[in-house]
C-alpha positions as CSV (number, residue, x, y, z in Angstrom):
1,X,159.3,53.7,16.2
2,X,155.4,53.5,16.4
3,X,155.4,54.1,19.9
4,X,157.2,57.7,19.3
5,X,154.5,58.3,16.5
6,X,151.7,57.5,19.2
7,X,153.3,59.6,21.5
8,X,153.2,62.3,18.9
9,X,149.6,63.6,19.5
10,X,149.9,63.4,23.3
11,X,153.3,65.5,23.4
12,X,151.1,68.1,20.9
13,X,148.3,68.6,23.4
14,X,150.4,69.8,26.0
15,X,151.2,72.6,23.7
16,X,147.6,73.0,22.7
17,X,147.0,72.9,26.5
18,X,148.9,75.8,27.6
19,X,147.3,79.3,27.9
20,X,149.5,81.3,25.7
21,X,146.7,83.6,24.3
22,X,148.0,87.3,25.4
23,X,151.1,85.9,26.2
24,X,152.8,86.3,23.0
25,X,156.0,89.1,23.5
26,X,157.4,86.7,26.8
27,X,160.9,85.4,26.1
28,X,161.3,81.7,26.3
29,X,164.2,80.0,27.5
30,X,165.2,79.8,23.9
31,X,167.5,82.3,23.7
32,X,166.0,85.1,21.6
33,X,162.9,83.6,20.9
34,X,159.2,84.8,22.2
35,X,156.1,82.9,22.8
36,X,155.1,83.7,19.7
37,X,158.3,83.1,17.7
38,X,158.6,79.7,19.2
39,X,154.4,79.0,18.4
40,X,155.5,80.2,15.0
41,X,158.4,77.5,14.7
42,X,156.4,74.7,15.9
43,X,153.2,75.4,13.8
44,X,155.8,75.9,10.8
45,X,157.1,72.4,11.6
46,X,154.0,70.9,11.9
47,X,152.6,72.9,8.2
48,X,155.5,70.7,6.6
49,X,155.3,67.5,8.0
50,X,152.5,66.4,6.1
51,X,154.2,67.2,2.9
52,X,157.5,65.1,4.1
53,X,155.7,62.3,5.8
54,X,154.4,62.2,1.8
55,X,157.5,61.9,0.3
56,X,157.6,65.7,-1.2
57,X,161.3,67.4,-1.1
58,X,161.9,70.4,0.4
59,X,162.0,72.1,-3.2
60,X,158.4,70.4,-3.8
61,X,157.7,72.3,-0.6
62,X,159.0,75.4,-1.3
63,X,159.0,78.9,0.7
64,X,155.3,78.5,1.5
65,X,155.3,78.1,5.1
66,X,158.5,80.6,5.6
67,X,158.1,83.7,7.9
68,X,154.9,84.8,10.3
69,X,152.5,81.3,9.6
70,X,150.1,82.1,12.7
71,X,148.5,85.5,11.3
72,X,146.0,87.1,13.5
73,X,144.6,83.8,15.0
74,X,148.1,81.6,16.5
75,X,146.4,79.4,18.8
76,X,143.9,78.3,15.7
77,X,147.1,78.2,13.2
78,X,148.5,76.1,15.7
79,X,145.3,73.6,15.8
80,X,144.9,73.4,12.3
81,X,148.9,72.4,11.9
82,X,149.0,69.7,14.4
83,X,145.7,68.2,13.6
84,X,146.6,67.9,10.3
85,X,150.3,67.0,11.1
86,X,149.2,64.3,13.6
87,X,146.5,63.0,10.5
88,X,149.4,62.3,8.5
89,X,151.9,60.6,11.4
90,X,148.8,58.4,11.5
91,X,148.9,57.2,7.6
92,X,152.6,57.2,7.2
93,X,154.5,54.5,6.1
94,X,157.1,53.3,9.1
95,X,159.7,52.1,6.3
96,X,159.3,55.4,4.6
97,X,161.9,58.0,4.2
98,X,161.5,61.8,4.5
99,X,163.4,64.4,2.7
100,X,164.7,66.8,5.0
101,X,167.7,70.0,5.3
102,X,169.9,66.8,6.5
103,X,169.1,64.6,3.3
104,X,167.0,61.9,3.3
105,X,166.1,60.4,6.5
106,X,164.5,57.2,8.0
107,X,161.0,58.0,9.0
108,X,161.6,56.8,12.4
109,X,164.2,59.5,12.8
110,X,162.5,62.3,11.7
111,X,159.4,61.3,14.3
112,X,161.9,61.5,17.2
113,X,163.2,64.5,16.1
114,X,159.9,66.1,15.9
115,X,159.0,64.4,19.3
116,X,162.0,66.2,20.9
117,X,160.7,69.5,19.7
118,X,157.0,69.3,20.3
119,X,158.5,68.1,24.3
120,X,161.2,70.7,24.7
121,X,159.6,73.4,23.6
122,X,156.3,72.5,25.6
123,X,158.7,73.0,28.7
124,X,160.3,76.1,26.8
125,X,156.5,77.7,26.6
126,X,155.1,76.8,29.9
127,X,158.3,77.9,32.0
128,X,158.1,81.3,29.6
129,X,154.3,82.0,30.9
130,X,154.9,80.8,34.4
131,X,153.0,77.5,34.3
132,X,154.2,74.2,35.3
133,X,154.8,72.2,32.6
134,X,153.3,68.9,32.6
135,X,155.0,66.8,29.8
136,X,153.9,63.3,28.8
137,X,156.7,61.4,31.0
138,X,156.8,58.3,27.7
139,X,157.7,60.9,25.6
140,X,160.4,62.4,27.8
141,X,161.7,58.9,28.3
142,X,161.8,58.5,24.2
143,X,163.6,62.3,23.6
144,X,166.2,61.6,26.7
145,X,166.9,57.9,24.7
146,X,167.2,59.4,21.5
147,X,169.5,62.7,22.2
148,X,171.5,61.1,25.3
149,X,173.6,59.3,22.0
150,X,174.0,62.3,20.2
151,X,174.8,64.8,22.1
152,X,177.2,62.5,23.6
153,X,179.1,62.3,20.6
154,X,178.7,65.8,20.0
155,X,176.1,65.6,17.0
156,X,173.8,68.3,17.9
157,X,175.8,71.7,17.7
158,X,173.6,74.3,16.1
159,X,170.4,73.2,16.6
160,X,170.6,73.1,20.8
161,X,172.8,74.8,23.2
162,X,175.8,73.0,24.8
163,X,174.0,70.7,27.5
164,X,173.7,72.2,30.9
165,X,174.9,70.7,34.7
166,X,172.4,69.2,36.9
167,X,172.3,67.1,39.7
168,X,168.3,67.2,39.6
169,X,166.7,63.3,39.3
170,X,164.0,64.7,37.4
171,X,163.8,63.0,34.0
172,X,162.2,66.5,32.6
173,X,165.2,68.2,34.1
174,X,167.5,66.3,33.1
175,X,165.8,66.3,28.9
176,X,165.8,70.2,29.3
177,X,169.8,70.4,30.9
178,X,171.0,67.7,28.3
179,X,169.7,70.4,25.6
180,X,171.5,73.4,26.9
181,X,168.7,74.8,29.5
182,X,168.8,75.6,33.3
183,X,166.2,73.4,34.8
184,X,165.6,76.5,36.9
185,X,164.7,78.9,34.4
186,X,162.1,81.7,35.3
187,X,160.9,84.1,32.9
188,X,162.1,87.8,34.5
């Protein structure tokens, strides 16, 4: 588990990394989703996590970080959420548990399943503004160990698409096609 937590910060920068200022209307390869809607989720994510990671419930939490959380400055919400989010990965307690829309979770699970986002959707933004994404290739080795299990026994319905064919032996292709996108996506 501590080695997804350390990987935590690394998978962030690559989102911090990518130029997304100007950017924001581009659809992603999330279905329905901009550059900025998907910025928005993330930095959302990231706004809560310090809460969970202290034991607060989602009722403790509230409605505070619902709707547009990036205002006029997204790249600087952005910062401010994952440096605070990564602050409080590094003072959590591995044997904790987090309260989450699932119930109450091991902490190791929830840090895998934040890992997953911050990587997929690091691909999702760079392929939605044309860049190549460079994901940390640890963390793509911890997401593709994690989800291979689950959606092999079909546990992830809702939250990615139906996993996608590929004959590519790129470990990135392979994370994205396991989570329901065409390796070969290109924004139009």
């Amino acid at each position: 588990m501590s080695t997804v937590i350390e990987l935590i910060p690394e998978a962030s920068r690559v989102v911090t990394e990518l130029p997304l200022e100007g950017q924001w209307d581009r659809l992603t390869p999330c279905e329905g989703w901009s550059v900025r809607d998907l910025l928005n989720h993330l930095t959302s994510e990231h706004l809560w996590a310090p809460h969970l990671l202290r034991g607060e419930t989602l009722e403790q939490v509230g409605s505070r970080y619902d709707g547009d959380v990036l205002g006029q400055d997204p790249m600087g919400a952005w910062r401010r959420a994952i440096t605070s989010s990564v602050l409080a990965w590094g003072q959590a307690d591995p044997d904790g548990v987090v309260h989450t829309s699932m119930g109450q979770i091991p902490l190791g699970e929830y840090a895998s399943q934040m890992l997953v986002d911050l990587t997929v959707h690091a691909w999702d933004l760079a392929r939605a503004i044309g860049v190549r994404p460079h994901l940390v290739a640890d963390a793509v080795e911890e997401c593709l160990a994690y989800e291979q299990p689950r959606v092999g026994a079909g546990e992830v319905p809702g939250i990615f698409a139906a996993p996608v064919a590929t004959e590519s032996e790129s470990r990135v292709d392979q994370l994205v096609a396991l989570l329901g996108r065409d390796p070969a996506w290109a924004p139009a």
